[in-house]
Structures are given as C-alpha cells and as structure tokens.
C-alpha positions as semicolon CSV with decimal commas, in nm:
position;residue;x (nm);y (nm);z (nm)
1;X;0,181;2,218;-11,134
2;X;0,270;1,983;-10,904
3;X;0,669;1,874;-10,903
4;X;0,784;1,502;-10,977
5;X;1,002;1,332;-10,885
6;X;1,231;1,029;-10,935
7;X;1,397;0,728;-10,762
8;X;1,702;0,615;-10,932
9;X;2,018;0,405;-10,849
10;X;2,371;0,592;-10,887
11;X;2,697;0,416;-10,829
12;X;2,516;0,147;-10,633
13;X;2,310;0,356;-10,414
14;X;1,947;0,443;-10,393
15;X;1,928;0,799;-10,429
16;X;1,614;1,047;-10,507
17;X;1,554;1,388;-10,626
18;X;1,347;1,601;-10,833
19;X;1,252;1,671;-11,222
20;X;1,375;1,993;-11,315
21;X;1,403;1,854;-11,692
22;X;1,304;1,568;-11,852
23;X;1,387;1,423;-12,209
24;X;1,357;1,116;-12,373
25;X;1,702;0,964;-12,272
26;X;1,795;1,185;-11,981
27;X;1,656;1,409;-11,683
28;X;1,844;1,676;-11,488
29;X;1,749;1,618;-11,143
30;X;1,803;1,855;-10,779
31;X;1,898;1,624;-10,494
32;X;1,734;1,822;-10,100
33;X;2,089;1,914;-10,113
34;X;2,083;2,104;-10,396
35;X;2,370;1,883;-10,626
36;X;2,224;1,892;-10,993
37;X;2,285;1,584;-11,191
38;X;2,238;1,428;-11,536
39;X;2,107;1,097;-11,492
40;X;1,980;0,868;-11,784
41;X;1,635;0,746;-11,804
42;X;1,749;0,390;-11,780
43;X;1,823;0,402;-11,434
44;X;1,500;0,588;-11,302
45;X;1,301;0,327;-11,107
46;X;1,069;0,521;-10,977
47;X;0,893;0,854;-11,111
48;X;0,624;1,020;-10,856
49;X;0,434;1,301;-10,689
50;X;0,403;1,246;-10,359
51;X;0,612;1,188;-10,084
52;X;0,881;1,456;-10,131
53;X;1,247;1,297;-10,193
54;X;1,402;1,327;-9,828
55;X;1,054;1,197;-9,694
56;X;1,039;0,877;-9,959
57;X;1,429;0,797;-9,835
58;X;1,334;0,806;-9,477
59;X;1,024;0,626;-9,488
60;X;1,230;0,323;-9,664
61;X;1,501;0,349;-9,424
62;X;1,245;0,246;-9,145
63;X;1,168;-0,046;-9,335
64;X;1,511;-0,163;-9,294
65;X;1,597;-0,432;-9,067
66;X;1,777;-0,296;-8,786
C-alpha cells in the first residue's frame, strides 16, 4: 500500500508529513524529521501520494520569488 500524505498549515506555516492514522476529525501525522503530531482534519489542505513530503516542500520553495 502506497503511503499518503498531507499538506496542512500549523501555527501559520506550511508544513507536510505523512498518514500514520487517520480518523474522521483528526490524523496523527510523521514529519521527515520524525516529530509525531495530532493535527485536525480541518486544517489538511492537501492529502496525496506522490511527491514524498520533503520533495513537495522543496519543489514549492522554488516557486518562490527570490
């Protein structure tokens, strides 16, 4: 099975990580860096497959304007 994962906003950042569980109101999540967190389903923009999470953050940060 292949893992998903999520793009969500904490504390005003962008931040992503991936699924480890998922219920109706909330998901526990694994940042690369291996910090769990509880994070509520409201604030998920994003859930998805493919890139993985360090690769979707780096490929927006080259979007940025410089």
């Amino acid at each position: 099975m292949t893992p998903m994962h999520v793009l969500f906003e904490e504390d005003g950042a962008f931040r992503a990580a991936t699924i480890l569980v998922d219920n109706d109101s909330s998901l526990q999540v694994e940042t690369a860096s291996g910090k769990r967190s509880k994070i509520k389903a409201a604030s998920v923009l994003l859930r998805y497959a493919d890139p993985a999470p360090v690769a979707l953050l780096e490929q927006a940060d080259l979007l940025l304007p410089g």
